[in-house]
PATORPA-779430 format. One record per residue (C-alpha): x, y, z; residue in three letters; residue number from 1. Coordinates in nm, 3 decimals, padded with zeros to 5 digits. Each point is the difference from the previous one (the first is absolute). Example, Ala and Ser with C-alpha at 12.3 -4.5 7.8 and 13.67 -1.06 7.14 Angstrom:
<atom u="01.230" v="-00.450" w="00.780" nuvo="Ala" setor="1"/>
<atom u="00.137" v="00.344" w="-00.066" nuvo="Ser" setor="2"/>
***
This chain:
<atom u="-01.108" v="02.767" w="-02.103" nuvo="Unk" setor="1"/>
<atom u="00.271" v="00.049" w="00.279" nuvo="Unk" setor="2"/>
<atom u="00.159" v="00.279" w="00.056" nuvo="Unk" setor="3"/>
<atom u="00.343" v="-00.069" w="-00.168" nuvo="Unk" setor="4"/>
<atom u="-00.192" v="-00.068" w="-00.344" nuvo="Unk" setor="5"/>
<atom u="-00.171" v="00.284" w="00.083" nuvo="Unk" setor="6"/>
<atom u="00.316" v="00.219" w="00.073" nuvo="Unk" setor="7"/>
<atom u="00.180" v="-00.189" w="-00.371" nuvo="Unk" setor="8"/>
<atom u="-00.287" v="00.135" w="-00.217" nuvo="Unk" setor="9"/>
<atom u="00.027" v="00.385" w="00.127" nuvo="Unk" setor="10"/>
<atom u="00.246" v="00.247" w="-00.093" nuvo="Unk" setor="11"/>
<atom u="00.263" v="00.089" w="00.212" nuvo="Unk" setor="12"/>
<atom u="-00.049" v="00.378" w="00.165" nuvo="Unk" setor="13"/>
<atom u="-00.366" v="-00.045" w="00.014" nuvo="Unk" setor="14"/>
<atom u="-00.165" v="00.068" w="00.355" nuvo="Unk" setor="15"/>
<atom u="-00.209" v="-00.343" w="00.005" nuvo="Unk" setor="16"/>
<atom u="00.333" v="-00.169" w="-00.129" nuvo="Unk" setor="17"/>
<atom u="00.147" v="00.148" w="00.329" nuvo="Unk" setor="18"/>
<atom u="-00.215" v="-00.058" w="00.219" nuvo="Unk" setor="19"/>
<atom u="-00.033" v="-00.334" w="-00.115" nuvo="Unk" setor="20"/>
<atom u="00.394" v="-00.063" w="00.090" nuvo="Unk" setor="21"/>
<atom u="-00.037" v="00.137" w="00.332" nuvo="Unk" setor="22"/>
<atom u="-00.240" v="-00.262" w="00.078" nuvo="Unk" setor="23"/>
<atom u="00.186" v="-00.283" w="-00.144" nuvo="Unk" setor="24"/>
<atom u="00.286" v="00.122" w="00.201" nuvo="Unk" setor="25"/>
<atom u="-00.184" v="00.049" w="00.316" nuvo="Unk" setor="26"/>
<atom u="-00.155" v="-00.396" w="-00.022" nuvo="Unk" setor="27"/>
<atom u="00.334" v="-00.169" w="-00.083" nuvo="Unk" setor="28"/>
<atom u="00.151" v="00.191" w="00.297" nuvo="Unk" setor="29"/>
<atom u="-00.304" v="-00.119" w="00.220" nuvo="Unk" setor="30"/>
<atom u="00.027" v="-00.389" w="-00.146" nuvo="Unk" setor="31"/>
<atom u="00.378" v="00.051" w="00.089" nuvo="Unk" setor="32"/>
<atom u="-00.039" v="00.131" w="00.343" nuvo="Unk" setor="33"/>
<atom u="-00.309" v="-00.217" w="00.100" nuvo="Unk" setor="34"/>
<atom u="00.138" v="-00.206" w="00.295" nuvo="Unk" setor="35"/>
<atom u="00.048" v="-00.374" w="-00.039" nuvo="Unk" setor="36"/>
<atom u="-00.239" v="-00.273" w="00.125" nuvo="Unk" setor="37"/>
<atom u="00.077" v="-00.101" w="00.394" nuvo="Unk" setor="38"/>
<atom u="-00.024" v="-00.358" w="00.040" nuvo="Unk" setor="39"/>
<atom u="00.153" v="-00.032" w="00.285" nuvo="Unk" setor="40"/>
<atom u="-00.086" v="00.315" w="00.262" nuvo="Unk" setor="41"/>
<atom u="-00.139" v="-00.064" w="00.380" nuvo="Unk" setor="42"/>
<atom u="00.126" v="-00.340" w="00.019" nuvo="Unk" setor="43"/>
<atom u="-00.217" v="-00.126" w="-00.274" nuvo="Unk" setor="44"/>
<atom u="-00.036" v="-00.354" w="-00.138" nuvo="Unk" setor="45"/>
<atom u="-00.129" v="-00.190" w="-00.273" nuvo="Unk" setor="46"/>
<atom u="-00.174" v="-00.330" w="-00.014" nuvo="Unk" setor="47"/>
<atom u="-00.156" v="-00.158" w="-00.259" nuvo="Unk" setor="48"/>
<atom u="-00.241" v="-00.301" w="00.073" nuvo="Unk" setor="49"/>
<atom u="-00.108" v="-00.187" w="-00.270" nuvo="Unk" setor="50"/>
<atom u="00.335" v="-00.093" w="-00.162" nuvo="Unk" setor="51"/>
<atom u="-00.130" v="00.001" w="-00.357" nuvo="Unk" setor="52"/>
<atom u="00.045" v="00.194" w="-00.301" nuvo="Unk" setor="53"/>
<atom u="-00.336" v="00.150" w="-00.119" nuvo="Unk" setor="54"/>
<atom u="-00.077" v="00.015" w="-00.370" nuvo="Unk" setor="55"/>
<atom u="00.077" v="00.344" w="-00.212" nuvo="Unk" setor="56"/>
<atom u="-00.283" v="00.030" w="-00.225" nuvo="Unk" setor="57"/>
<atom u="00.074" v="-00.069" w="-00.403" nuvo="Unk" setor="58"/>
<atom u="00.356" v="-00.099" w="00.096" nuvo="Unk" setor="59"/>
<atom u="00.074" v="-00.398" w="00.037" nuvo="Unk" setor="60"/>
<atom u="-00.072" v="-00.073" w="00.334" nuvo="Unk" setor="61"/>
<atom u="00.245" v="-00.129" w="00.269" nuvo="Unk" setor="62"/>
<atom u="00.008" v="-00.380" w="00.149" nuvo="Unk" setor="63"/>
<atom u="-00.339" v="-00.063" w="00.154" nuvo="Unk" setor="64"/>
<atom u="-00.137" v="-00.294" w="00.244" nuvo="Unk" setor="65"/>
<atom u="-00.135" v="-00.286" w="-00.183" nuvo="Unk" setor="66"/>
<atom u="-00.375" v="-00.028" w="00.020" nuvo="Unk" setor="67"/>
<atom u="-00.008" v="-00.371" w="00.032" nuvo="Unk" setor="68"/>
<atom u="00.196" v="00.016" w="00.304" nuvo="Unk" setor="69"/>
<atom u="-00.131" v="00.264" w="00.209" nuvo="Unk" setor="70"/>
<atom u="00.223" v="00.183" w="00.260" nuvo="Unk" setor="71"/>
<atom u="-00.055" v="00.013" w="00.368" nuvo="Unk" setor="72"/>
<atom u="00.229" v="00.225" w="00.186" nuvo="Unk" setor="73"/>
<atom u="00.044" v="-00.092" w="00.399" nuvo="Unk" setor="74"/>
<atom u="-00.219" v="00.340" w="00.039" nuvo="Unk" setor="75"/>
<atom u="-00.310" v="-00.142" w="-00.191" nuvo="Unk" setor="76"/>
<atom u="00.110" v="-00.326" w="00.154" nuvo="Unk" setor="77"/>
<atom u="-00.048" v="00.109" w="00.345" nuvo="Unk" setor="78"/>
<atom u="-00.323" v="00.133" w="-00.067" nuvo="Unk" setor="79"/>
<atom u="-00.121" v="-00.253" w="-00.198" nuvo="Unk" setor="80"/>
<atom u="00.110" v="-00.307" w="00.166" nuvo="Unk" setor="81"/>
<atom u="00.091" v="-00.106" w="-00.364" nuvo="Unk" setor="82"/>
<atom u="00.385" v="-00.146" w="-00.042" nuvo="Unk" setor="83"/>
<atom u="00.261" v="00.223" w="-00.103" nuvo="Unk" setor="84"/>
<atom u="00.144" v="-00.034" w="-00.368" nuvo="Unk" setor="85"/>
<atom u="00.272" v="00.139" w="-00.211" nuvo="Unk" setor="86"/>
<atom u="00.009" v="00.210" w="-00.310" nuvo="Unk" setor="87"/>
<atom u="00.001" v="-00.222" w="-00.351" nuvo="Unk" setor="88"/>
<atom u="00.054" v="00.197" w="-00.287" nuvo="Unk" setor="89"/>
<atom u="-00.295" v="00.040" w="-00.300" nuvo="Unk" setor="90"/>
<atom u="00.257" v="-00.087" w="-00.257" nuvo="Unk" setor="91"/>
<atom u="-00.258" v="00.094" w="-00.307" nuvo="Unk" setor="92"/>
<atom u="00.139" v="00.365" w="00.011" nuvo="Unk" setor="93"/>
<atom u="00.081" v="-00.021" w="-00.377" nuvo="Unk" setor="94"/>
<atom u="00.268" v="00.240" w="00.065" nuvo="Unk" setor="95"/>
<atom u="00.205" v="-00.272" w="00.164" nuvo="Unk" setor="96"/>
<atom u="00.252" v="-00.150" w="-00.220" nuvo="Unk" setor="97"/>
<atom u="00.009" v="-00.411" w="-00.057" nuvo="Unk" setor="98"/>
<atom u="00.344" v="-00.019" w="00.235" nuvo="Unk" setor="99"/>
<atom u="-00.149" v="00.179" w="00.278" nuvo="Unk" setor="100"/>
<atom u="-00.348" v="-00.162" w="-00.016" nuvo="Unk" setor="101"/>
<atom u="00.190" v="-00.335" w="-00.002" nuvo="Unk" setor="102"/>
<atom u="00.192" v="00.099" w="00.353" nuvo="Unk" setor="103"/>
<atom u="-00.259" v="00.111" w="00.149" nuvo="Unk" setor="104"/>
<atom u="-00.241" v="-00.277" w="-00.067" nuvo="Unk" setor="105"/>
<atom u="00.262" v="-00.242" w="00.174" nuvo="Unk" setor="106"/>
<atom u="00.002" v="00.227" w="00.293" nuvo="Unk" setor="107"/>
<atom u="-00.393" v="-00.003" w="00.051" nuvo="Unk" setor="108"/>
<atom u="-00.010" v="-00.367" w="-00.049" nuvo="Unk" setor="109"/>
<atom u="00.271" v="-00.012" w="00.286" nuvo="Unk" setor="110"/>
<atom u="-00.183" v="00.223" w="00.252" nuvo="Unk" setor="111"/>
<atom u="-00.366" v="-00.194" w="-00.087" nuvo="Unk" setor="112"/>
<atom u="00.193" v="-00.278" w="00.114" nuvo="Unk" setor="113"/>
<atom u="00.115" v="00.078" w="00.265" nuvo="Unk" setor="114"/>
<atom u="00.297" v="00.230" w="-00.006" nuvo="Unk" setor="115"/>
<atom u="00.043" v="00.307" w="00.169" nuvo="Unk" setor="116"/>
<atom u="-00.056" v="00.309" w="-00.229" nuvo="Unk" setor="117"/>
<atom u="00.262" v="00.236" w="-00.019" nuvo="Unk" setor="118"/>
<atom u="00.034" v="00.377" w="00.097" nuvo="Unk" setor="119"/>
<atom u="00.290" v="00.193" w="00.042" nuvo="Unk" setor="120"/>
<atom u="-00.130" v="00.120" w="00.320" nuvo="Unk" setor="121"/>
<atom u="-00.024" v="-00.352" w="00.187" nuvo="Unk" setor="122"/>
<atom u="00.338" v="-00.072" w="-00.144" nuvo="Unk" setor="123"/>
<atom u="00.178" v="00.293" w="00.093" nuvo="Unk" setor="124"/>
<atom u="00.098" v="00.035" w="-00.356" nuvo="Unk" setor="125"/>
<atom u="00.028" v="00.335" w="-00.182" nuvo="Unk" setor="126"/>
<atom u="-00.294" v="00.093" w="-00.144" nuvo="Unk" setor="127"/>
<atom u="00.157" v="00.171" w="-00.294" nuvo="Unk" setor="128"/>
<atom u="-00.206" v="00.230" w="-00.236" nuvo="Unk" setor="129"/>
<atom u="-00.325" v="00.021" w="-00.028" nuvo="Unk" setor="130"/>
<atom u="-00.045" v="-00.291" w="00.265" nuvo="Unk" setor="131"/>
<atom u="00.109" v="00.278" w="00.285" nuvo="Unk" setor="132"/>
<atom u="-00.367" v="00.183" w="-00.105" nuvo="Unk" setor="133"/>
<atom u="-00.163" v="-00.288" w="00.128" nuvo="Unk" setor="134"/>
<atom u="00.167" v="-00.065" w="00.348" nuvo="Unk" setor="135"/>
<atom u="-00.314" v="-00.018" w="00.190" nuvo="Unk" setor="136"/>
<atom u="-00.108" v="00.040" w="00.401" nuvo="Unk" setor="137"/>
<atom u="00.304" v="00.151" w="00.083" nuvo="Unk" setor="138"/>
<atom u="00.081" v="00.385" w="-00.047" nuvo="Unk" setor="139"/>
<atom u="00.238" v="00.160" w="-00.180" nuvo="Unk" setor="140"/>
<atom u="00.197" v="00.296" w="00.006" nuvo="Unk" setor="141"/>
<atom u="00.124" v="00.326" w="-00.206" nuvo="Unk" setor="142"/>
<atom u="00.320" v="00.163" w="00.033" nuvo="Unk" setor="143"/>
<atom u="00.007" v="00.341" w="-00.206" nuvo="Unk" setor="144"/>
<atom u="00.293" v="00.223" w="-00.102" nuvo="Unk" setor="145"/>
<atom u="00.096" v="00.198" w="-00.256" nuvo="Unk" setor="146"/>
<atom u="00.227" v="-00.264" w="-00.181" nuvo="Unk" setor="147"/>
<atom u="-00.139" v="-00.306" w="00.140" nuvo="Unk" setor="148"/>
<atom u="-00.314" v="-00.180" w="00.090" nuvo="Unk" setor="149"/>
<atom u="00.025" v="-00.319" w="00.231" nuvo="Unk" setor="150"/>
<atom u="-00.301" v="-00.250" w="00.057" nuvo="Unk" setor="151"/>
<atom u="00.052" v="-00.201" w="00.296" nuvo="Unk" setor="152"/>
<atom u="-00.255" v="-00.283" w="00.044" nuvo="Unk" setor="153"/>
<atom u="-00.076" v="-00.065" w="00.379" nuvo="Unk" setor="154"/>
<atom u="-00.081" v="-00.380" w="-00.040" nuvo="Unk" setor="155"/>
<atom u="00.372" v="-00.071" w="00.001" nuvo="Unk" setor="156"/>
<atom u="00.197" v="00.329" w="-00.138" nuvo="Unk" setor="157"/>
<atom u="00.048" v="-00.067" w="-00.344" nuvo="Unk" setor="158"/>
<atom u="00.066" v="00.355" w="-00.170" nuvo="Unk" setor="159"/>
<atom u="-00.041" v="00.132" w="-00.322" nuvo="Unk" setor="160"/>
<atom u="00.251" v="00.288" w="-00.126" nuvo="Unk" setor="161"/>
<atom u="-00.153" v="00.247" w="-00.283" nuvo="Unk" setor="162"/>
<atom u="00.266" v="00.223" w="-00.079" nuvo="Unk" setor="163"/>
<atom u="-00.118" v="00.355" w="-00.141" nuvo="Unk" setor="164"/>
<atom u="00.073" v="00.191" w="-00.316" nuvo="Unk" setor="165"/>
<atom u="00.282" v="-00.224" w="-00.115" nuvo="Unk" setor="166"/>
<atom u="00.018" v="-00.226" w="-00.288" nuvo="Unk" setor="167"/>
<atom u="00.003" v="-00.351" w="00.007" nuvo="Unk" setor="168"/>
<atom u="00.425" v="-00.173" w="-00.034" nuvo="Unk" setor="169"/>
<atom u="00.108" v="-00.109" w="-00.284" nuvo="Unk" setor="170"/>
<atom u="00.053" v="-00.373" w="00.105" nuvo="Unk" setor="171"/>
<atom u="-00.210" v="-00.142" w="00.299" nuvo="Unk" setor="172"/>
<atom u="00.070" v="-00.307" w="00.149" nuvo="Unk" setor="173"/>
<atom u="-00.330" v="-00.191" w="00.037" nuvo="Unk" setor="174"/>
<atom u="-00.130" v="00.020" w="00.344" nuvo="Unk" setor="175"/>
<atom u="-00.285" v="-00.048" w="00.235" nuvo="Unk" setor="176"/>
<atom u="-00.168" v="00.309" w="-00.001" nuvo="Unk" setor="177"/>
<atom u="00.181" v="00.164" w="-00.304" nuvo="Unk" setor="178"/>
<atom u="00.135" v="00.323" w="-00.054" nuvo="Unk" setor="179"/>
<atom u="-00.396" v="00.273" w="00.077" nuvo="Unk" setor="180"/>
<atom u="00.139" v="00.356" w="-00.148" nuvo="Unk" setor="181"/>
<atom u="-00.311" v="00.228" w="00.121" nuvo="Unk" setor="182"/>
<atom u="-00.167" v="00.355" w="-00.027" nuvo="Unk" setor="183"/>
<atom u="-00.251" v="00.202" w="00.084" nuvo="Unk" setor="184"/>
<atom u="-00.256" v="00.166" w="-00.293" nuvo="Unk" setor="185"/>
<atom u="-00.293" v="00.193" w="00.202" nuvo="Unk" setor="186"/>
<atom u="-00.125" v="-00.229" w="00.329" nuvo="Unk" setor="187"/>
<atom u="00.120" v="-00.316" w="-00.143" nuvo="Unk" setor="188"/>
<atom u="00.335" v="-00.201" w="00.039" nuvo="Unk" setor="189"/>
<atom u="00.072" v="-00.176" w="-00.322" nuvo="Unk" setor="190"/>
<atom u="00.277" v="-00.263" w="00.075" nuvo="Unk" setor="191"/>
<atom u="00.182" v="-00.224" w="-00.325" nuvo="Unk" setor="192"/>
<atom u="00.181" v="-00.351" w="00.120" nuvo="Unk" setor="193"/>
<atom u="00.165" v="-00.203" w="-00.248" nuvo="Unk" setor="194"/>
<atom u="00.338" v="-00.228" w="00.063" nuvo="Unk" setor="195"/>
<atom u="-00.211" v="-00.230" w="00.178" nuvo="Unk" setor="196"/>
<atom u="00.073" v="-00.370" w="00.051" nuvo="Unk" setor="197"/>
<atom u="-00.234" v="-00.284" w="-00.064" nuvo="Unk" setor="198"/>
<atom u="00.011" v="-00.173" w="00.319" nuvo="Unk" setor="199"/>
<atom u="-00.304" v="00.184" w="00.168" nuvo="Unk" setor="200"/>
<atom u="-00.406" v="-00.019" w="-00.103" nuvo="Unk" setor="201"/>
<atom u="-00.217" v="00.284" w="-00.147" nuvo="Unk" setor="202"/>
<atom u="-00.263" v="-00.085" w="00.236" nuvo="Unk" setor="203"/>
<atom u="-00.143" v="-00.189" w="00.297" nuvo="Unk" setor="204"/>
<atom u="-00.099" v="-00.275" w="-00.272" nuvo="Unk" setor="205"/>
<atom u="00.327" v="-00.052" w="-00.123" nuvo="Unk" setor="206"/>
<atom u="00.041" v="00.135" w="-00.306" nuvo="Unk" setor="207"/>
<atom u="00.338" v="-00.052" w="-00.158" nuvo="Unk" setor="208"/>
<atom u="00.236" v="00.249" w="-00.219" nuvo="Unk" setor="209"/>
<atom u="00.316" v="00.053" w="-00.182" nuvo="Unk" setor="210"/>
<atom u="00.275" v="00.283" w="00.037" nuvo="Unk" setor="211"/>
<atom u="-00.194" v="00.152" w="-00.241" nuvo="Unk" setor="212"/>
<atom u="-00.226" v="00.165" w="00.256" nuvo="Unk" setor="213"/>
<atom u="-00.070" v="00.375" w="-00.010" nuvo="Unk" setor="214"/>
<atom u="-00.259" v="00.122" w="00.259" nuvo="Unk" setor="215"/>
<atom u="-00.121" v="00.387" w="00.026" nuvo="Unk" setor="216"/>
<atom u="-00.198" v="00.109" w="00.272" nuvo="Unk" setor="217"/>
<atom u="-00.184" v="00.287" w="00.063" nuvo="Unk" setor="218"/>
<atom u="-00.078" v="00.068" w="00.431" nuvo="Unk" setor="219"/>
<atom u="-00.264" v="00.245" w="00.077" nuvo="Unk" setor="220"/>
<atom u="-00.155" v="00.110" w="00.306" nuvo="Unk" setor="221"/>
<atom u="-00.433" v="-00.027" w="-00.018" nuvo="Unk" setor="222"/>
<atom u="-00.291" v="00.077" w="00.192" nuvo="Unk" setor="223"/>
<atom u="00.101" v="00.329" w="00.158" nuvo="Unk" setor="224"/>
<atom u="00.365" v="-00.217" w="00.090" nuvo="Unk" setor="225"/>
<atom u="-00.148" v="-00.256" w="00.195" nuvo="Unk" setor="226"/>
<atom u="00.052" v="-00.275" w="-00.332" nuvo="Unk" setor="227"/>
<atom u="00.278" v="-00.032" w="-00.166" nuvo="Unk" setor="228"/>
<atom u="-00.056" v="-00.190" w="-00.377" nuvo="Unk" setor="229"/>
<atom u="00.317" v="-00.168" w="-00.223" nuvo="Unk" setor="230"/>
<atom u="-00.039" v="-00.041" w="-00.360" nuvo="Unk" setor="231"/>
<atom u="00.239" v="-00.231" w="-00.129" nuvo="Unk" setor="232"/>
<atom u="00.056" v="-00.105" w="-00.363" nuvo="Unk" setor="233"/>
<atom u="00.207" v="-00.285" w="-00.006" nuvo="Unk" setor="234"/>
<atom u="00.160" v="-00.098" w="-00.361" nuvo="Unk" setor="235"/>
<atom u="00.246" v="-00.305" w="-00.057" nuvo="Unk" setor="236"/>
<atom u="-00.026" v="-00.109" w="-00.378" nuvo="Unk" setor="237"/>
<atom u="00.135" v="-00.334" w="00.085" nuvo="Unk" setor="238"/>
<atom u="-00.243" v="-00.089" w="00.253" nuvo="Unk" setor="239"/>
<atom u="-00.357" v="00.166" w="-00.137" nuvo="Unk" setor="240"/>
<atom u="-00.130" v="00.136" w="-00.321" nuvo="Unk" setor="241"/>
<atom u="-00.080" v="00.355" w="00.100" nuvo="Unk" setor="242"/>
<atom u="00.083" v="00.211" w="00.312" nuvo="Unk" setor="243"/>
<atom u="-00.219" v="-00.037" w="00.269" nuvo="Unk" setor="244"/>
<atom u="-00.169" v="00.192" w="00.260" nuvo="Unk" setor="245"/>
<atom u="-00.109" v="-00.004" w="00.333" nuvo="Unk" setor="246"/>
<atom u="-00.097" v="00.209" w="00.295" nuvo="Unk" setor="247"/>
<atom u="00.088" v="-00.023" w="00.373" nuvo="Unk" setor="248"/>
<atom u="-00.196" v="00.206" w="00.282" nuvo="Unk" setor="249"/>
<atom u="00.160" v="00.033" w="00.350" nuvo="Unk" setor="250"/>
<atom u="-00.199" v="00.186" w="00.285" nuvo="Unk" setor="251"/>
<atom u="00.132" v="00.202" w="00.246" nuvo="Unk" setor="252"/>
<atom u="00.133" v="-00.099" w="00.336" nuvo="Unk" setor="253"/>
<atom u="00.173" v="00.213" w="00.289" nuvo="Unk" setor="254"/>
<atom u="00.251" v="-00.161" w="00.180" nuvo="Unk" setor="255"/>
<atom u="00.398" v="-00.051" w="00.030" nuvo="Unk" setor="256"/>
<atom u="00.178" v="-00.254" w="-00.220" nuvo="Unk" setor="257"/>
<atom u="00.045" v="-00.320" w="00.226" nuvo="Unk" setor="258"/>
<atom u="00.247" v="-00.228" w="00.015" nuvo="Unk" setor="259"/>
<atom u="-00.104" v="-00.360" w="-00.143" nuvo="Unk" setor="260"/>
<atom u="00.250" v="-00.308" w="-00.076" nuvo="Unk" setor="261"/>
<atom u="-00.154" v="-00.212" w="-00.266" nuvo="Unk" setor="262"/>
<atom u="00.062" v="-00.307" w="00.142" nuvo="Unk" setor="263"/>
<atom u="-00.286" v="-00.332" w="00.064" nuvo="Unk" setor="264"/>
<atom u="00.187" v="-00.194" w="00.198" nuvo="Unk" setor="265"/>
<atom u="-00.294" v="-00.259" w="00.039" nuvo="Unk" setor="266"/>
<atom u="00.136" v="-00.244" w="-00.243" nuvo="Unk" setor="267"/>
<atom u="-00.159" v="-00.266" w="00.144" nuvo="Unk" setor="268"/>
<atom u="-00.295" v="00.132" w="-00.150" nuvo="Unk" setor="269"/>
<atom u="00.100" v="00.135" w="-00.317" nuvo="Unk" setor="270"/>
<atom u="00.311" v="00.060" w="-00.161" nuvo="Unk" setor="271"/>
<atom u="-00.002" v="00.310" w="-00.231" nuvo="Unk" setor="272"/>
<atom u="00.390" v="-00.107" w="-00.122" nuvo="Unk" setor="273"/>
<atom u="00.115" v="00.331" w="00.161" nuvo="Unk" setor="274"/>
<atom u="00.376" v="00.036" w="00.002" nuvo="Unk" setor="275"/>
<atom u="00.188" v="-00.116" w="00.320" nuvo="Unk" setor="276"/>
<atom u="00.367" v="-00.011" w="00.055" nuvo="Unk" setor="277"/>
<atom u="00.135" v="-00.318" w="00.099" nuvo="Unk" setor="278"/>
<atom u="00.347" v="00.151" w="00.112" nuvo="Unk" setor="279"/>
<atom u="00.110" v="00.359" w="00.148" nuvo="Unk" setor="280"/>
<atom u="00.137" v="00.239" w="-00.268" nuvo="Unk" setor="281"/>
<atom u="00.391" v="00.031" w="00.210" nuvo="Unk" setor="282"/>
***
């Protein structure tokens, strides 16, 4: 029984009922002055490596690699001597609904023949929400005060804004990475993004959405601060038939942020359909 079930059942004036309410009093006061998670302290960065969404178990599970068409990253292809492939999406996730399955299918038929498989990273697109999670190779930032927190991704400085202890507007505008209203309950960072477009992906595997799309996440520092692990639960009613989940770990790594244009160039080789301008701006 806790102790303010404990405390209801007592009469008031008794000693234990006192003592009782000195305790409760002295461990809100210690939740409320326990000191926020640091993300961000000696020049600390993020990096995640695998650029996947693992599986929360007993919820429906996130957009996974399809088994018949194994992935080979350039990593396990330089070990390997084995050809580098893309992601194609295991579209049997029953959670996917008929529109989205049909989309996506086209797309993996595209990149199995031949296609170039996209990623908001090699297009210098926004990544949106939850596709920023899964940013990979490059490191990425915090930002921490007491009404804001900023995530500022190295690979080409793309930043997030999670404003603190505010309520979401009335009206949003639909936009790339949304409107994230955040705060902080114990060591963990719970952030809430809606008024997102649907021009970005959910993934690395391209998994569509609608405006519809509501994404919590949860950010908490593991392994004595040397991990950090995201839960997100992703729910767009349009798009799947429950919420989903996933989880994203990111290990530690001590260095300044580093300026990085995200820009190929070798088009001759491959052209990733990034954005050029074909006349000056004035």
């Amino acid at each position: 029984m806790s102790r303010c079930s404990l405390l209801a059942k007592l009469p008031a004036g008794t000693p234990l009922a006192g003592i009782l309410y000195l305790a409760l009093i002295a461990e809100v006061t210690a939740q409320q002055s326990k000191p926020v998670p640091d993300f961000s302290s000696n020049l600390v960065g993020w990096v995640t490596a695998t650029g996947e969404f693992s599986a929360v178990p007993g919820e429906p599970r996130p957009t996974v690699n399809d088994p018949a068409h194994p992935r080979i990253s350039n990593r396990e292809a330089a070990r390997t001597h084995k050809q580098p492939t893309y992601r194609i999406a295991d579209l049997t996730n029953p959670n996917l609904k008929p529109w989205v399955v049909e989309q996506m299918k086209k797309d993996n038929a595209e990149v199995l023949a031949g296609k170039i498989a996209f990623t908001a990273r090699s297009h210098c697109a926004p990544a949106g929400v939850p596709g920023f999670l899964v940013y990979p190779l490059s490191a990425f930032f915090f930002v921490q005060t007491s009404k804001e927190v900023v995530m500022i991704f190295s690979g080409d400085q793309q930043v997030r804004h999670i404003y603190l202890n505010v309520p979401h507007s009335e009206h949003l505008k639909p936009s790339w990475y949304g409107e994230s209203i955040g705060h902080y309950e114990g060591d963990t960072l719970v952030v809430d993004t809606i008024g997102l477009n649907d021009k970005t992906f959910l993934d690395n595997y391209r998994t569509p959405h609608t405006e519809k799309l509501h994404v919590i996440e949860r950010w908490k520092l593991i392994d004595d601060g040397y991990s950090l692990e995201v839960n997100v639960r992703v729910e767009d009613s349009d798009a799947f038939y429950r919420p989903w989940s996933g989880v994203v770990r990111y290990f530690l790594i001590r260095q300044e942020i580093q300026e990085e244009t995200c820009a190929e160039g070798n088009r001759q080789l491959f052209d990733y359909g990034i954005p050029a301008a074909e006349k000056p701006d004035f």
